[in-house]
Structure formats: structure tokens, C-alpha cells
N, C-alpha and C positions, 0 to 999 in steps of 0.2 A: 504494500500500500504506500502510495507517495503522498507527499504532503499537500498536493491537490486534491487526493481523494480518490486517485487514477490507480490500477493497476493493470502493464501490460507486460506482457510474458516477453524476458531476455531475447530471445530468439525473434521474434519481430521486432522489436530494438534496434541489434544488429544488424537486420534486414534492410532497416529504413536507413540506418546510416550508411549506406552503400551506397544509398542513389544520390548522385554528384547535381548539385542545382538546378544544371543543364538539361539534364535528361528530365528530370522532376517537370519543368516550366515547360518541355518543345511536349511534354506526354501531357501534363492535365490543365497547362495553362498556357498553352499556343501562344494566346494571344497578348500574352505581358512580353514576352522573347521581342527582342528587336538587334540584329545583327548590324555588328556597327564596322568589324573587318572579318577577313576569313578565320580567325580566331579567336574572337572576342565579341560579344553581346553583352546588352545593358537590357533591363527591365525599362517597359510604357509609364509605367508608376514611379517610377527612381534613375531617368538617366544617367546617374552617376554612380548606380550600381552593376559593376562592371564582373564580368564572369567569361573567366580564359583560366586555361591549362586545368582545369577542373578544381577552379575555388571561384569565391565572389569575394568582391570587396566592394564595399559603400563608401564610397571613398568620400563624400560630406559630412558623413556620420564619423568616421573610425570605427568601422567595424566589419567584419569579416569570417567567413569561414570556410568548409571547404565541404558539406552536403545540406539536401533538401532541409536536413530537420533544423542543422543550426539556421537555415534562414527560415524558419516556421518560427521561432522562437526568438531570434532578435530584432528581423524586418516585420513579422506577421505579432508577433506580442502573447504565440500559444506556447502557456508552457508546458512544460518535459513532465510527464510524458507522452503527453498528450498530441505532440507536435510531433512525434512519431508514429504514433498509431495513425494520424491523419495521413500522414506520407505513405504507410503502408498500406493502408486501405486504401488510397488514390491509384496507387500503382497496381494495386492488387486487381481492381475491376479495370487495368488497361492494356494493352500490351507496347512495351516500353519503346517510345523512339530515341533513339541513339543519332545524334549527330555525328559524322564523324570530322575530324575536326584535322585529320591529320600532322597534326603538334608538331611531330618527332619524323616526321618528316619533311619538313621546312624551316629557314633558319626564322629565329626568333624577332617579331619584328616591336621595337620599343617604340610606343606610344608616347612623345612627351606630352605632359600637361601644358595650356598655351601660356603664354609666357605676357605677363602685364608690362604695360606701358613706362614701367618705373619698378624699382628696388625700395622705396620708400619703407616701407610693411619689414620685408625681410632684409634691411640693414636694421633697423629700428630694435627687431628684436636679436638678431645675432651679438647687439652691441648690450645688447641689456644679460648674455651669455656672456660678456668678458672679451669677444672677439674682436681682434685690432683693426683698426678702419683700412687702413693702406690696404694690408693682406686681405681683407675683405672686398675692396674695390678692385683689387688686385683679379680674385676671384672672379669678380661679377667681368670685367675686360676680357678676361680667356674666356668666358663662357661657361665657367664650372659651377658657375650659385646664378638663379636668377630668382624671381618673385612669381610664381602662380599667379594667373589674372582671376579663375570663378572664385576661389576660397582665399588668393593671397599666402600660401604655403610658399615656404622656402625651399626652391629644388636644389640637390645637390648630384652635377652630372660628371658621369665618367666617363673614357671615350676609348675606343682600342687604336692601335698601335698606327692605325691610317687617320689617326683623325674623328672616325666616327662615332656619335657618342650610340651607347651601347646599355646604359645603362642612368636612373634618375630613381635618386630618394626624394619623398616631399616629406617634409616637416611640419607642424602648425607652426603660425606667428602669434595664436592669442593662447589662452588657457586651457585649450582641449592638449589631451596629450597622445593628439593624430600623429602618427607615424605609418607611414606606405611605402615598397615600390612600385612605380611606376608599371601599366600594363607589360610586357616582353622582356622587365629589366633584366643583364645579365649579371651575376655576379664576376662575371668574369672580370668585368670591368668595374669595379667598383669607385668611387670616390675616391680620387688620391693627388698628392701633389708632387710633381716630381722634380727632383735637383737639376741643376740648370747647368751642372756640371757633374763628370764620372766621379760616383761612389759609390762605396762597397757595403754602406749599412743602408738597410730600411727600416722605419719602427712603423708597428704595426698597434692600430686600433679597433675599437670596437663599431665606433659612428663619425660619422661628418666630424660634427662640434667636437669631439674630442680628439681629433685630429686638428681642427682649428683654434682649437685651446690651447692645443701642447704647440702650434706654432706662436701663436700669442706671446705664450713664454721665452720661446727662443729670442724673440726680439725683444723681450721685455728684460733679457739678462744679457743685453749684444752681442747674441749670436747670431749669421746668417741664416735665416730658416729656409731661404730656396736652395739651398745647398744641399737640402735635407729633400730623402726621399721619403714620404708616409703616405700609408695605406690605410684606407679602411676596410672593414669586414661588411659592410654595408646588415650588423647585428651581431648577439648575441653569438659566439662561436659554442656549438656544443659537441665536445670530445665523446670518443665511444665510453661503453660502462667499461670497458680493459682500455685502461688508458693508451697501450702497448697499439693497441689496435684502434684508434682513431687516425684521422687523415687530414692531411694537408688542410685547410679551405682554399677553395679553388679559386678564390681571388689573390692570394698568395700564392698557389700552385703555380698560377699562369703566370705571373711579375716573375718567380724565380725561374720558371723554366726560359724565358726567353732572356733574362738576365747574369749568365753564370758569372759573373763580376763578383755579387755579391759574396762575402762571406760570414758579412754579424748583421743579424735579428735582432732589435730592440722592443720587447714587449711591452708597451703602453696600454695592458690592459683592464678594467673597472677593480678596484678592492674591494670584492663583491665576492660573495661565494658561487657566482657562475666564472666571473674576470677570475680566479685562483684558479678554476680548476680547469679552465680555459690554458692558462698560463703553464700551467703542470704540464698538462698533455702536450702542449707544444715544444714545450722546451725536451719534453721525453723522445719526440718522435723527428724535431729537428736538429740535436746537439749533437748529432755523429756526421753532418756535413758543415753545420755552422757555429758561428759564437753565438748565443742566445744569454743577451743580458736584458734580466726582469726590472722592467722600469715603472711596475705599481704604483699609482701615487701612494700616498703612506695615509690621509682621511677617505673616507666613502664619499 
């Protein structure tokens, strides 16, 4: 019995969280689906509820997940478990249409957010983050920060090795605490700023701003910081449960595979018990080709 008063048996649960949103709306709600590229749709009701590679994200909202029932429960307002049973018994009297979207067969294609007439919003609050203006305008000149025009979100873009940007974080600029990537982003390319001359260290981060933080500092104790190579994880990096056997992030994979120059790792990662155990695993699984020095801050 749940605390609504519902009980549905495990095994239609499971059931229901299988069907991915996509499938859910093209089978018993045709008419909310509205394709917007060959792999990517928004709902009639919510165009900014965007659904590609088999998740949705509401991206006005901050919220998001990756089947029918989470969006029964945080778009639709049925709760659990009730917002399952719905989805199973919808699907149950239909037979299921499957898009086929062909994903993984086509290279990934990155949707920027449009880009507003001015940085006004997103310098405003990056400054109210500690982030130095020069290096901040600095940014917004190459192209790698701009201002979101519908929401005013601060993008932070990454670009691969020709130029092309490949990837975009948006951020809020007011008191929601939205964070997204962009529809296609890749990680491969994450947010990063590169030395403007050959080095052999890169310090690695969690996000954007603390990437733009730890440059801050550089300049705030007169070091050159375009000298410096920093990367973001574009999030939360999470190691396997056998430390032994977790893996590169592939936004680092790809910087070092094309860079054998390097040889020290400087970990800039949160004093958090996800940033520690982030830091452990890395340093376990990179310290037999590189120097890996743990550069923690010392407060959370």
C-alpha cells in the first residue's frame, strides 16, 4: 500500500518504466508529439520540452527524465504509483509504435540555444560567482560563454579540434538551480580553455565556473592563466564501484589521446564526497602514465 492509497504489483512497475516518452506520446498521445529535427521532438503543450536519444528534458522548468512515468509525475502532477499503472494500462490496450530514430547511426547533431542580443544577464551573474571580467569578456570574444535569448541562461560552449562547436552547457542566471546540456551535446568536447602556448599539465574540473574560478585565481595571484590548459567534465564524474575498474571520462580521454605532450594531471576536483572519490579513482587509474597532483580546495 503507498501513501496515496494505491497498490500496484512490482512487475507492472517495471513494465511501465520501460516505455521511453517517445514511444508513450507517438502510441497514446499522437497528437502532443511535434518533430522538430530527425532526432529530436518537443510536446504541443510544452515546446521547450525537448525528447532525443531516449530522455526529455523541460528545459524552462529544470526538469527531466528518461520514461513515460517520470513524465506522468513531474509534467502531468500523477503520483507514483499511480502514474504507472496509467502508462501500463495505456500501453497495454495499444500496440506500441516505435519511432525509429536511428541515433547511432548518424553523427550527433548539437542544437544551440539562440543566442541574445547582449551578455548583460550572464556577465551580471558570473560576476556575482567571483569571475574576473577581462577573462570573462575574454570568453564571450572567442565565442565560448554567450547569454541564452528565451530564458537568459548562460551557455558555456566547446568546440573540436576544426573549430566546430560540439558541445553547450546552459546554466541559470537567476535563482533556479537549472542546469542542462544542450540537445546533441558531446562530451567529447566539453568546456575548456586552452594554453596559448605548448604545455604539458592540464587541471581538470568538475563544471564551467569552477574552471572559471580556479582561472580567476590565477590572475588574482599573477599568474598567466592562458598558459594554462583546463578542462571541464561538463558534471559530476562517477568512478566504477572497483575503483581498479573505472574509466577515463571521455572528455579527458579524447584531450589526452590527441595530446601525448602531456604528462601531469592536476585534479581540481569539489571537496565533496562525490569530488574525493572522483579524485581517488582517477588518480588510481591515471598515475602509471602520469603525475596526478590532487589540487582539492581545502573548504566545500
Amino acid at each position: 500500500m503507498s501513501k496515496k492509497g494505491i497498490w500496484v504489483h512490482p512487475d507492472i512497475i517495471a513494465k511501465a518504466k520501460q516505455v521511453d516518452l517517445l514511444t508513450y506520446l507517438a502510441t497514446c498521445e499522437p497528437q502532443e508529439l511535434v518533430r522538430e529535427t530527425r532526432t529530436q521532438w518537443c510536446t504541443k503543450t510544452h515546446d521547450s520540452l525537448k525528447i532525443s536519444n531516449g530522455y526529455w528534458n523541460w528545459c524552462s522548468v529544470g526538469i527531466g527524465g528518461k520514461n513515460a512515468v517520470d513524465y506522468m509525475e513531474k509534467v502531468q502532477n500523477i503520483p507514483y504509483p499511480l502514474s504507472a499503472k496509467i502508462v501500463a494500462d495505456r500501453m497495454n490496450m495499444k500496440t506500441p509504435i516505435i519511432i525509429q530514430t536511428q541515433e547511432k547511426a548518424i553523427e550527433r547533431h548539437l542544437i544551440l540555444p539562440e543566442r541574445n542580443n547582449n551578455e548583460n544577464r550572464a556577465k551580471q551573474y558570473l560576476k556575482s560567482r567571483g569571475i574576473d571580467q577581462e577573462i570573462l569578456q575574454k570568453c564571450i570574444e572567442k565565442h565560448l560563454i554567450y547569454e541564452e535569448k528565451n530564458y537568459h541562461n548562460v551557455v558555456f560552449v566547446g568546440y573540436d579540434e576544426f573549430g566546430n562547436a560540439k558541445y553547450a552547457g546552459c546554466r541559470a542566471t537567476n535563482n533556479s538551480k537549472f542546469k542542462n546540456d544542450a540537445t546533441g551535446s558531446s562530451k567529447n568536447y566539453s568546456f575548456r580553455l586552452e594554453s596559448n602556448i605548448k604545455t604539458d599539465t592540464i587541471y581538470i574540473f568538475e563544471g564551467a565556473i569552477d574552471l572559471l574560478s580556479f582561472a580567476s585565481f590565477f590572475k588574482l595571484y599573477g599568474q598567466n592563466w592562458e598558459d594554462k590548459t583546463m578542462i571541464s567534465l561538463a558534471g559530476v564524474y562517477q568512478p566504477a564501484k572497483v575503483i581498479e575498474e573505472s574509466k577515463v571520462p571521455i572528455a579527458i580521454k579524447k584531450y589526452l589521446d590527441k595530446h601525448p605532450e602531456i604528462k601531469k594531471i592536476v585534479l581540481c576536483l569539489d571537496n565533496d564526497e562525490a569530488g574525493r572519490n572522483a579524485t581517488k579513482a582517477l588518480q588510481t587509474i591515471l598515475s602509471d602514465k602520469y603525475e596526478i597532483i590532487d589540487k582539492t580546495p581545502k573548504i566545500r
